[in-house]
ZAMARGU-4260 file (C-alpha; in steps of 0.2 Angstrom, whole numbers, plus 5000, padded with zeros to 4 digits):
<rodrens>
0) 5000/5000/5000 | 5007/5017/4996 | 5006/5029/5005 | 5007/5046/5001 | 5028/5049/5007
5) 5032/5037/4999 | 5024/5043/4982 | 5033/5059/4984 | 5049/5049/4988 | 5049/5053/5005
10) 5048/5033/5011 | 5068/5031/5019 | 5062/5012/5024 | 5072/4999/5018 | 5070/4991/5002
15) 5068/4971/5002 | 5083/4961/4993 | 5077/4949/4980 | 5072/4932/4986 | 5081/4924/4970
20) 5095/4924/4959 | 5095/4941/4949 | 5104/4946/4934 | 5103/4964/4942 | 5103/4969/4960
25) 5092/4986/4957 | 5086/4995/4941 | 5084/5013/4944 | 5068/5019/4930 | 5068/5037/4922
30) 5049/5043/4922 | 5046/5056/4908 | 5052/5050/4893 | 5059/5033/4898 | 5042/5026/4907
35) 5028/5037/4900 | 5028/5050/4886 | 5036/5066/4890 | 5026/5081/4886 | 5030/5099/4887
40) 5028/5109/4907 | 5022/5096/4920 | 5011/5079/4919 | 4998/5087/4931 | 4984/5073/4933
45) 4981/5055/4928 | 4971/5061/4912 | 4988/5067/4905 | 4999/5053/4909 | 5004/5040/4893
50) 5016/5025/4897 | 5024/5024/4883 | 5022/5007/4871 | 5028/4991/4881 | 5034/5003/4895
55) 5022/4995/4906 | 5027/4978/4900 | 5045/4979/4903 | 5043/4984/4921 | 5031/4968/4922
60) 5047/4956/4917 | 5057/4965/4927 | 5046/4961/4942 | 5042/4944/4937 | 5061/4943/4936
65) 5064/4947/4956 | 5071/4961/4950 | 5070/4977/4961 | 5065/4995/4953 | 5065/5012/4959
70) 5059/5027/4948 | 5070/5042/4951 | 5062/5057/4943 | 5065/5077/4942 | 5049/5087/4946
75) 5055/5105/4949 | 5038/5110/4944 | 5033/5106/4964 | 5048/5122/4968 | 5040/5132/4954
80) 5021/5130/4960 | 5018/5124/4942 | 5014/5107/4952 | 5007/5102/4968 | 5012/5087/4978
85) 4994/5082/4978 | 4995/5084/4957 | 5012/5072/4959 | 5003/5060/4971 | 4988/5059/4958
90) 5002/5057/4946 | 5012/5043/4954 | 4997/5035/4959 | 4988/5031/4944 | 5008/5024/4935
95) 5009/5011/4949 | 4991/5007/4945 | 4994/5006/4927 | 5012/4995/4929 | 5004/4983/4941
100) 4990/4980/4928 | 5005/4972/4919 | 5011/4963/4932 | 5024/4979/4937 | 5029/4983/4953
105) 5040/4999/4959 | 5048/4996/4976 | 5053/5012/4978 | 5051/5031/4972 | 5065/5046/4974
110) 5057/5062/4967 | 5071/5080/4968 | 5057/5093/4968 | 5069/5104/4970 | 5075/5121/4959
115) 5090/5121/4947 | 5104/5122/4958 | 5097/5122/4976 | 5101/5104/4979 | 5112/5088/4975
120) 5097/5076/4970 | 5093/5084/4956 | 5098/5074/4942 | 5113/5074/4932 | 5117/5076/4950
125) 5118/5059/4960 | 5108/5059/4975 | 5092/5053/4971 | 5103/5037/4965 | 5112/5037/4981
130) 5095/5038/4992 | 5089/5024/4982 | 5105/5013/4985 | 5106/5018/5004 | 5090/5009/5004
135) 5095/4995/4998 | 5112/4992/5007 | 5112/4975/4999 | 5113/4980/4983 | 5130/4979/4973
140) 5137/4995/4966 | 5140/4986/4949 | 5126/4975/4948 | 5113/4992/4948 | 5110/5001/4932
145) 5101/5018/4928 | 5088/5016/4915 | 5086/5033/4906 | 5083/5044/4888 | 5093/5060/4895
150) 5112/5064/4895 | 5107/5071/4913 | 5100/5053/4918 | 5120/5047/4910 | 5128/5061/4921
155) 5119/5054/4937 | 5123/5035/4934 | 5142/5039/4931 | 5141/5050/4947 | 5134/5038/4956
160) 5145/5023/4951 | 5131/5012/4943 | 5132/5007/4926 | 5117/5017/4912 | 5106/5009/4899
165) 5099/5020/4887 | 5082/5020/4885 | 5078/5032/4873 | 5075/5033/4852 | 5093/5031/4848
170) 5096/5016/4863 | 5086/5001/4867 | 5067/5009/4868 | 5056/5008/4882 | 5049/4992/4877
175) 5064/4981/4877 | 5070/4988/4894 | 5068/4970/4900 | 5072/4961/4886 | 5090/4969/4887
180) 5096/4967/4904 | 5086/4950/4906 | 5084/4939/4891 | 5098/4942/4882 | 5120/4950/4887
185) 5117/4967/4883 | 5136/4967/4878 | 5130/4952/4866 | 5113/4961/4860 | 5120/4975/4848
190) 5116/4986/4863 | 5130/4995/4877 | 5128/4995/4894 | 5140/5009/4901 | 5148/5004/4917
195) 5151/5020/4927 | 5170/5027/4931 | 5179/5019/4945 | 5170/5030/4960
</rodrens>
């Protein structure tokens, strides 16, 4: 059940290790543009929020997979008044609904509603990463990967010592997420996962 912390990324509990073997300890999941469709100014209320094609899918796998995701996602709208935490609530609410229809399941959410340059969480920065890896103290470094379509999604994966998978047109997609880091060696799949500088 989540509450409404949690959905603004305020949860600090602990997230569970897998109960099986994993090919990945943790992926961390872009929103806008990586899970849904990413649309000028601010995804306000459920009406406006489109997973984009197999998004929904691909989170299901990875779920099915034992495999344990956490969406890190910019919403400096909530620092501009452009969007209330009740909008983002309504927001997040409605995606975890619409992945657990496919069998998805987020175990966790790190939001920066924070202004350009006022904080370290804002990604290309790497805290949100970081929070998310505090809470799961089990996880290995290079066995977590970032799963974004921005260079700033990059920036924060090689910050944060985990290794990127390129979500966007020119990478993988959103529906082959899965299919990439599961089924098949990305480093045999005509894809490249970047491993992150030595931290």
């Amino acid at each position: 059940m989540w509450t409404a912390e949690a959905l603004l990324g305020r949860d600090t509990g602990e997230i569970p290790p897998p109960d099986r073997h994993v090919p990945w300890d943790l992926v961390l999941l872009d929103r806008d543009g990586t899970l849904n469709v990413h649309r000028p100014g601010y995804i306000a209320s459920p009406a406006e929020l489109r997973l984009r094609p197999g998004a929904a899918r691909a989170v299901g796998q990875l779920t099915r997979a034992g495999v344990r995701t956490v969406l890190v996602t910019n919403q400096r709208g909530i620092a501009t008044g452009l969007l209330s935490e009740q909008q983002l609530v309504d927001v997040h609410t409605a995606l975890v609904q619409r992945l657990a229809r496919a069998g998805g399941r987020l175990d966790g959410i790190e939001v920066c509603p924070h202004q350009t340059g006022t904080c370290d969480c804002r990604k290309p920065l790497p805290g949100m990463l970081l929070r998310a890896l505090a809470r799961a103290p089990w996880a290995r470094p290079e066995r977590v990967v970032m799963v974004g379509d921005q260079p700033s999604d990059e920036a924060a994966a090689h910050a944060a010592g985990v290794a990127w998978l390129d979500a966007g047109p020119a990478g993988v997609g959103s529906a082959r997420i899965a299919d990439v880091l599961i089924s098949r060696d990305p480093q045999q799949d005509g894809f490249v996962v970047l491993r992150s500088r030595e931290r």
